[in-house]
C-alpha positions as CSV (number, residue, x, y, z in Angstrom):
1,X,10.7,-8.5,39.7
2,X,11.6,-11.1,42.2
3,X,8.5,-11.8,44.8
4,X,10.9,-10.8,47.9
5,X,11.4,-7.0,46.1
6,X,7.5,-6.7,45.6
7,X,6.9,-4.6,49.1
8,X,9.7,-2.4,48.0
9,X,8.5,-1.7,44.8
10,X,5.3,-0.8,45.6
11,X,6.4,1.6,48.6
12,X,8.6,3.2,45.7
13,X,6.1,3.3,43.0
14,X,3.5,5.3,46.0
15,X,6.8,7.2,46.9
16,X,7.2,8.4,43.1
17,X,3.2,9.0,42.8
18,X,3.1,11.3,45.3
19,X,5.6,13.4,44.9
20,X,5.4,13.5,41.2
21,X,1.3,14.3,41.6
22,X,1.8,17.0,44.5
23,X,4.4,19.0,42.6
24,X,1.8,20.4,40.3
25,X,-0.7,21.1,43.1
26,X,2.4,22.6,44.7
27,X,3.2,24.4,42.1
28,X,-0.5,26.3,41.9
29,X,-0.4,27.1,45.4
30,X,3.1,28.8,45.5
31,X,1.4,30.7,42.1
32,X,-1.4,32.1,44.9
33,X,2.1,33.7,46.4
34,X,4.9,33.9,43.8
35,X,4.5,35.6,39.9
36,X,5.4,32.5,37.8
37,X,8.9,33.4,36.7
38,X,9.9,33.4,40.6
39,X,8.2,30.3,41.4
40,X,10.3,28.8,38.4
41,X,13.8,30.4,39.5
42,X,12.6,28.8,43.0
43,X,12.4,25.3,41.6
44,X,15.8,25.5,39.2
45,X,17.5,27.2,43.0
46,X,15.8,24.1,44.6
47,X,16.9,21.5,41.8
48,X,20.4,22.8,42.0
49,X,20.7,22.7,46.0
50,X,20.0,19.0,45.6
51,X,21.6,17.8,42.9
52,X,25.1,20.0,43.7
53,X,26.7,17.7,46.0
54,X,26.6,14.6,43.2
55,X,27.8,17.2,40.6
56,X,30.8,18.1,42.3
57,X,31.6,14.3,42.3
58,X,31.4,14.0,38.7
59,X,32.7,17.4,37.7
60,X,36.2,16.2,36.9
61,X,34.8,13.1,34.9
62,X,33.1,15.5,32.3
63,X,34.9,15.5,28.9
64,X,34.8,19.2,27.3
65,X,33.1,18.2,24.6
66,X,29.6,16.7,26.3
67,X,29.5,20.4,27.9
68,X,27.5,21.8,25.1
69,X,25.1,18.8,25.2
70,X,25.0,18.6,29.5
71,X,23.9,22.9,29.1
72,X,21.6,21.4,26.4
73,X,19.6,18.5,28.8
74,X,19.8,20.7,31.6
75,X,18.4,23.5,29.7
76,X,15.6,21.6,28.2
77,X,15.0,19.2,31.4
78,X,15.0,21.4,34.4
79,X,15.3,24.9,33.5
80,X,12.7,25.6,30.4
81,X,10.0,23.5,32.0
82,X,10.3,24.5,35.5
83,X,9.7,28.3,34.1
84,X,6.8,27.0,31.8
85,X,4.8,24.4,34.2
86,X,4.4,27.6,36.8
87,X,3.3,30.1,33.6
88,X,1.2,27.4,32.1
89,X,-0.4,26.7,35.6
90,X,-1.9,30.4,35.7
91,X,-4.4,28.9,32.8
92,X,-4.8,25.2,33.8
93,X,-5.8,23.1,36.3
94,X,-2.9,21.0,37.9
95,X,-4.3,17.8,36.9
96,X,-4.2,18.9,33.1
97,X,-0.5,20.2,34.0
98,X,0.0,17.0,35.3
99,X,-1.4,14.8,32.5
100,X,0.5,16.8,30.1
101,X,3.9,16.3,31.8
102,X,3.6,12.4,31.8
103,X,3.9,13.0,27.6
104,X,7.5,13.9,28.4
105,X,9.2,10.0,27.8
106,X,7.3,10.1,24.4
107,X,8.0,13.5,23.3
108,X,11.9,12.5,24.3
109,X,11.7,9.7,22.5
110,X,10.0,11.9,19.4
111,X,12.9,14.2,20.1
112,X,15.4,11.8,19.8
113,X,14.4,10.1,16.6
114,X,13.9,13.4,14.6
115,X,17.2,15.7,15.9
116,X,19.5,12.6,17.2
117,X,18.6,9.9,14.2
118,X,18.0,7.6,17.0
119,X,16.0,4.9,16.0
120,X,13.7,2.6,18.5
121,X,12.1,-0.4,18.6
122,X,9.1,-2.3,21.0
123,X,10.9,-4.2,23.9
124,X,9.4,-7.3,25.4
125,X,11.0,-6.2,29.0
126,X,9.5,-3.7,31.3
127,X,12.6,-1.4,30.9
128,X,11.3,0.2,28.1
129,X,12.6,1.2,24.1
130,X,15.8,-0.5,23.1
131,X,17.9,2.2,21.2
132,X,19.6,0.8,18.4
């Protein structure tokens, strides 16, 4: 990263930290209010108020073939988890929650390799796995 991007950077890496952290303390407090499956619906109800507005720019660019595998990643990215951080929070602590979650890019990865054949190898950048 170029030296005149550094402040930036670091304001967005804080940015990301916090919200990232304080969603799983947020989650435990909205459990001290909502049963777990209606904190969940609240969070895929929240996740699809934001991200509509980009959707319906990109609706008409969606080939009828990727549907199956857009249901798939939003199925598996937002909805599942969203229903089983809030029921696995009734048991943990948010910092375990939290721990757990940032396995996600290597259980993707895991993912990927086993149902997708992908195949990955080290990259000497900070941009992460090279897909080949």
């Amino acid at each position: 990263m170029l030296p005149e991007h550094k402040g930036k950077a670091i304001f967005l890496l804080i940015t990301c930290t916090l919200i990232w952290g304080t969603s799983f303390i947020l989650i435990k407090q909205g459990l001290k209010v909502f049963a777990p499956e209606e904190l969940g619906a609240i969070r895929v109800a929240a996740a699809a108020t934001v991200l509509f507005p980009a959707a319906m720019l990109k609706v008409r660019s969606l080939q009828r073939k990727n549907l199956g595998k857009l249901l798939l990643a939003g199925l598996m990215g937002t909805f599942i988890p969203a229903f089983l951080f809030a029921i696995a929070q009734t048991q943990l602590d948010s910092s375990i929650a939290g721990i757990l979650n940032t396995l996600t890019p290597i259980f993707t990865m895991l993912i990927g390799a086993a149902l997708f054949q992908q195949r990955f190898r080290p990259s000497s950048s900070a941009s992460g796995p090279l897909l080949l």
